[in-house]
N, C-alpha and C positions, 0 to 999 in steps of 0.2 A: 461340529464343523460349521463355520461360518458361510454364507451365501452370497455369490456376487449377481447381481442381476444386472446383465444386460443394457435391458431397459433404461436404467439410472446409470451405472458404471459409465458407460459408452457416451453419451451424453456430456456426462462432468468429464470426463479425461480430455472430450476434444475442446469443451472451454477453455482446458487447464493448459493446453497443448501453446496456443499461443504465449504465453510468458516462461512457459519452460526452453522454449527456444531465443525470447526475449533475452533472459537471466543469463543462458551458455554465456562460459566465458567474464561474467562479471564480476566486479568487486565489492563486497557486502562487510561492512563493519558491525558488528553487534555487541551493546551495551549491554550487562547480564547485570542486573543491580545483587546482591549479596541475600537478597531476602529470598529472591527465587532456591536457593539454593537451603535455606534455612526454612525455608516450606518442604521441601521435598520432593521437588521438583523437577532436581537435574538431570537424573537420567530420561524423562519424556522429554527434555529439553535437547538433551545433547542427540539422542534418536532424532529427532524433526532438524535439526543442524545437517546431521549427515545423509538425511535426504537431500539437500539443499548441497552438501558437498558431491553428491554422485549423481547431480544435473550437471555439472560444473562451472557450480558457485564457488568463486576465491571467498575466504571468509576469515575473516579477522574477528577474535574474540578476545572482548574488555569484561574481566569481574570486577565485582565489586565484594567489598567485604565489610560494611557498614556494622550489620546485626552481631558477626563473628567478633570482631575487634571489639564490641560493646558485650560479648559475651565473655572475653579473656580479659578484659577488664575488670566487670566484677568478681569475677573465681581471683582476683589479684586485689581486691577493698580496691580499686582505683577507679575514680569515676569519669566520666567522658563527658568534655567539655567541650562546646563548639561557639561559631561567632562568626557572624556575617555568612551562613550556612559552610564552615569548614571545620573542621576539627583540628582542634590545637593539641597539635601533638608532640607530647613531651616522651620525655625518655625512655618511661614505664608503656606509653603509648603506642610508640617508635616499636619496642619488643613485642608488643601483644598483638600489633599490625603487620611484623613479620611471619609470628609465628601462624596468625590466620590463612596470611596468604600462603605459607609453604603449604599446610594445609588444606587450602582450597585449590590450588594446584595440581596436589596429588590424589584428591578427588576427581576433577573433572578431566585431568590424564587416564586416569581409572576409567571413568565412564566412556569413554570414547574408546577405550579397549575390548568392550563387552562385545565378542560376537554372538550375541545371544541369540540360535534360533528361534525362529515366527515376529523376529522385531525386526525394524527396520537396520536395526545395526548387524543382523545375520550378512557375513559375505562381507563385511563393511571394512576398509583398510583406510582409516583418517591419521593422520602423521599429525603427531603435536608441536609446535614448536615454539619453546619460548628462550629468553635472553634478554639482555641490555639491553635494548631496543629507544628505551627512553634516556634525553637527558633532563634534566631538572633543575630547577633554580629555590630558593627558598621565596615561601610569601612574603616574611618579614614582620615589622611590624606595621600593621594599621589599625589606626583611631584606638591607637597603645596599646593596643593588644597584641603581644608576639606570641606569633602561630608557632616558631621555634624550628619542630621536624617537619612541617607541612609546606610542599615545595606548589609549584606550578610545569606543566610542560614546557621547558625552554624549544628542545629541539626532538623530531622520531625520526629515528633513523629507515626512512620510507624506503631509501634502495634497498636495504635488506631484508624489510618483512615483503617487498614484491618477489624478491628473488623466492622466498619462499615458499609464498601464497602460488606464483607462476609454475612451480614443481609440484604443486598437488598438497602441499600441507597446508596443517592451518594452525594459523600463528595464534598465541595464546598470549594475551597479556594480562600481567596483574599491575594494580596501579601506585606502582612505586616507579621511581627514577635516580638517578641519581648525577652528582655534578662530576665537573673534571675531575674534581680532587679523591671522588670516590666515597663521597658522602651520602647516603641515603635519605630521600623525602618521601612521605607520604602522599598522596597524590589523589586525588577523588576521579572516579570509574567515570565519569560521565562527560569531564574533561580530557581523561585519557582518549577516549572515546571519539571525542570531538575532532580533537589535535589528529591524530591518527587517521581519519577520517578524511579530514583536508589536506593531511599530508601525502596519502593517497592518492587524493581525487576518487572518492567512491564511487560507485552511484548508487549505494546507499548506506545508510547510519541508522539502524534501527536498535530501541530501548526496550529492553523489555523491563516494565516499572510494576513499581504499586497501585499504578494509577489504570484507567479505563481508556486514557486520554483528554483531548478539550473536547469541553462538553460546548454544546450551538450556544446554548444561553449558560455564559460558565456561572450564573448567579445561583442556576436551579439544578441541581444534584440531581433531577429525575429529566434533566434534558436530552436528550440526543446524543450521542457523540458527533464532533464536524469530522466527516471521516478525510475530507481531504483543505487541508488551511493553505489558502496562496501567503506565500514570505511576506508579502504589504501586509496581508489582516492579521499575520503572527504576531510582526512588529507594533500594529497600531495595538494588539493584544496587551502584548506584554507594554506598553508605556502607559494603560489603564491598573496596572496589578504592583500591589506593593512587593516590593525586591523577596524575593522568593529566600525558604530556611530552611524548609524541610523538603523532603525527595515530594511528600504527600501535596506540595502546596502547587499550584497552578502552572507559575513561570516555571518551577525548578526543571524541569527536562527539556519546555520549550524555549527556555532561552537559549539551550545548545542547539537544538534542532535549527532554530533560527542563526546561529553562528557559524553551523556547519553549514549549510545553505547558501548565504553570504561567503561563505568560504567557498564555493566550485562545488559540492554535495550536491548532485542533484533532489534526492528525496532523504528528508531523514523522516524517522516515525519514532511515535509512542504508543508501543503496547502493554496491553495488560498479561502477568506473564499467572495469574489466577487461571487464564481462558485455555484451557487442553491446546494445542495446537497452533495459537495466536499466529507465529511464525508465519505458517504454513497458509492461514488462514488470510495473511494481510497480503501476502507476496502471490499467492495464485486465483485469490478471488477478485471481484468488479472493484468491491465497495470494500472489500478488507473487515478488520474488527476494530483497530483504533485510531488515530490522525495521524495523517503525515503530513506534512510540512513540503509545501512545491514552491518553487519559484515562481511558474504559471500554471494556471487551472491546464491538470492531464486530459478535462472531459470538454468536448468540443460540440458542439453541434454548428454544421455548417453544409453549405453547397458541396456537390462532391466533385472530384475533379477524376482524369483517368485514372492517377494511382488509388483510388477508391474502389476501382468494377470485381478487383478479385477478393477485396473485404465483404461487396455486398453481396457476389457470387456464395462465397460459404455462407454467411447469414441465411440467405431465402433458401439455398438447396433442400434445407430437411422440409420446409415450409412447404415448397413444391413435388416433393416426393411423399409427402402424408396427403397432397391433393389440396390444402389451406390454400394455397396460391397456386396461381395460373404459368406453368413452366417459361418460363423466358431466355434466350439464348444470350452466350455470350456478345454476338454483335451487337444484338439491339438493345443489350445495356452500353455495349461502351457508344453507340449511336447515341440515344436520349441519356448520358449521364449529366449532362447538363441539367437536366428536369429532378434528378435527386437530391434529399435532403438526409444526409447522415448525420448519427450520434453515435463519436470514438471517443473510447479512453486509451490512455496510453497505446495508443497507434491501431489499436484496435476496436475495428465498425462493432457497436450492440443495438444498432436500431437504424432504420431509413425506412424511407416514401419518396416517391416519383407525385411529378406534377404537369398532369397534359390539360392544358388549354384549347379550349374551344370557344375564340372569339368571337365566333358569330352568333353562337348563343348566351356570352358571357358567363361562362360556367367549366369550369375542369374538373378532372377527372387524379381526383387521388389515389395512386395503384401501389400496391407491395410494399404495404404498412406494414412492418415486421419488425417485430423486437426482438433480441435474444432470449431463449427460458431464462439465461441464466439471471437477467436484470428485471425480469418481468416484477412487474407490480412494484416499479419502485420510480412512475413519473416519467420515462423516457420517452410512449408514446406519445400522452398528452404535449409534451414540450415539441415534441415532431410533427403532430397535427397542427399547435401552434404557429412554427415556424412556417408550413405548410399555406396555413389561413395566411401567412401574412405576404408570403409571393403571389397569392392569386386576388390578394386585394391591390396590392401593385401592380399588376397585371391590370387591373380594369374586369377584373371579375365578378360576379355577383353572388356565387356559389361554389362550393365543391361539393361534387354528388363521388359514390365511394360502390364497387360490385363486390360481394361477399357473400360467403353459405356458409362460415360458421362464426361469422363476431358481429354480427347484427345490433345484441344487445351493448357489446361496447361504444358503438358510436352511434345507439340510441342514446344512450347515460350524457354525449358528450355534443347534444343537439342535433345529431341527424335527425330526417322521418322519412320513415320507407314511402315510396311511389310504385308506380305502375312503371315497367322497361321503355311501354312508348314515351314517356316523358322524354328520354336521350337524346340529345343530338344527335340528329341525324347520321354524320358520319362514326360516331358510337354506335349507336343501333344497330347497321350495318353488321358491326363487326362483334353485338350481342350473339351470345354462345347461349342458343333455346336449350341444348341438352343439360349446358349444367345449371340454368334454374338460380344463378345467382341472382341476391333481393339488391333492390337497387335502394340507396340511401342520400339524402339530398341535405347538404347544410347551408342556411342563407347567411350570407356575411355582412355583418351589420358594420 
């Protein structure tokens, strides 16, 4: 039998708390590339979905079936031929892309059935729903090559997958369509995806890929991943990258991300669906596991205004209940919220500090420097202490000095030097607390 402990449970759940009430109620598109599924993958995938459907997440699911169709091809001597990254799909094609998707349909209908207790799917009632939903048009021929079965999304029939998504189920699509005349196309998952997406109005289009995502420096395979790309540096991205072939190549996922985005999408993302939980992982943590694609940077540092005082309120409380920081009421934060410097992401505070000036000694006083655990050690103080230094050198300041009993050594590392308490300003000193013994820390601003 497993252990929950307190100490960590409690903690993550009330991080986690703010985007589980974000999400109620949202609409969430997810790309499933064909190879997740040909890994092995799909039942921890469709589990971590129907966690996301019994927060109440609306949820639209794109397959794909790349690897399957490339698998009922050879068991048929027929080889798989593509061009300009689609597949040309002929007759023998056409059947082998049917019979994957009936296929893969009656799988992940299946998996979503499983009330299997101790998983997430025990208790679980997710309604599948799929249909016509797409029209299509044929590619045609370009630069002489006729694609043949391989269509494009003309039109999604968006009223009807909302009526459904709005009643609790969750719409299933495979990436076929078809025209008036009742012709069927072939269609690739990631344009399904897209189109759908925008026909929606998401607010979000998430892939789960082969890939890790874009990497900071995309030249060096051992870089970083950029967990979050504003839509200008997606764009400038991709007009540096040759026209993307394979799902594995750079552009291939982000030029839809980027489409859908430009389309009304607010975030779309690329994950990697190798990573147990990626899902789960990108949607309730800070930083996520792979990039998404915004319009405007979600992380903000900036002055705080009143609708700020009940973000910085929950931050410092644990701070000030383990004794870190010095209890502060809610008046005399919304009084001095002017003096704060916050750092939000997606609407939510993960770091702030206050800034009280003492002009007549030229020196202020940096108080309730406070990060979140959850972002710790990943630069949000420094960049806070920053913005900090640069209000009090506007100010006509010479210094900021900082009172603390247990991170001394942090704003040693970052040029403070401890002093003697008489050093204070006077009206500081006053208001020095001899019982609790905090070291006073002085930084000169150059």
């Amino acid at each position: 039998m497993s252990l929950v402990f307190p100490h960590t449970f409690i903690p993550w759940f009330r991080a986690v708390a703010p985007y589980i009430h974000a999400y109620r109620g949202k609409t969430f598109v997810v790309g499933m590339a064909g190879e997740l599924i040909a890994t092995g993958k799909l039942n921890a995938f469709v589990q971590d979905l129907a966690i996301l459907h019994a927060m109440g997440i609306k949820l639209v699911l794109v397959h794909g079936f790349r690897p399957q169709v490339d698998e009922q091809l050879a068991a048929k001597g027929h080889s798989s031929r593509y061009s300009h990254g689609i597949r040309i799909t002929d007759a023998v094609t056409l059947d082998c892309a049917q019979e994957a998707a009936g296929q893969l349909r009656f799988e992940i209908e299946a998996a979503f059935s499983q009330g299997l207790p101790n998983t997430p799917m025990a208790n679980a009632t997710v309604r599948v729903v799929s249909g016509n939903f797409l029209t299509a048009r044929p590619v045609g021929i370009v630069d002489g090559v006729d694609f043949i079965h391989s269509g494009l999304v003309r039109r999604v029939d968006s009223a009807t997958i909302r009526r459904a998504i709005d009643i609790g189920a969750l719409v299933l699509l495979s990436p076929f369509g078809f025209s008036p005349t009742g012709e069927a196309f072939n269609l690739r998952m990631e344009e399904v995806a897209t189109a759908t997406a925008i026909a929606l109005q998401a607010d979000k289009l998430l892939f789960m890929t082969e890939i890790a995502g874009i990497r900071e420096d995309p030249d060096n395979p051992e870089s970083e991943i950029d967990t979050e790309l504003a839509l200008a540096d997606a764009r400038r991205l991709l007009g540096t990258l040759p026209a993307p072939v394979k799902p594995t190549d750079l552009g291939f996922y982000l030029q839809h991300c980027v489409k859908a985005c430009e389309g009304g999408v607010e975030r779309s993302h690329i994950l990697p669906f190798a990573s147990d939980g990626a899902i789960l992982q990108e949607i309730f943590t800070h930083d996520g596991i792979g990039t998404m694609v915004v319009d405007e940077k979600l992380e903000r540092l900036h002055e705080a205004t009143a609708d700020d005082v009940g973000g910085i309120l929950q931050l410092i409380e644990p701070f000030e209940r383990d004794g870190t920081l010095v209890r502060r009421e809610r008046t005399e934060i919304e009084r001095d919220i002017a003096n704060y410097t916050v750092i939000s992401h997606d609407g939510v505070i993960f770091g702030c500090a206050a800034l009280y000036a003492y002009p007549e000694s030229r020196t202020g006083e940096m108080a309730a420097l406070t990060v979140s655990p959850a972002v710790q050690g990943e630069g949000d103080g420094e960049r806070i202490l920053k913005r900090v230094e640069q209000r009090a050198k506007a100010q006509g300041l010479d210094s900021i000095f900082v009172l603390t009993t247990r991170t001394m050594h942090w704003f040693i590392k970052r040029g403070f030097a401890p002093v003697d308490p008489d050093w204070l300003p006077e009206a500081r000193k006053r208001k020095y607390n001899w019982d609790r013994r905090s070291q006073v820390l002085v930084k000169k601003l150059g």
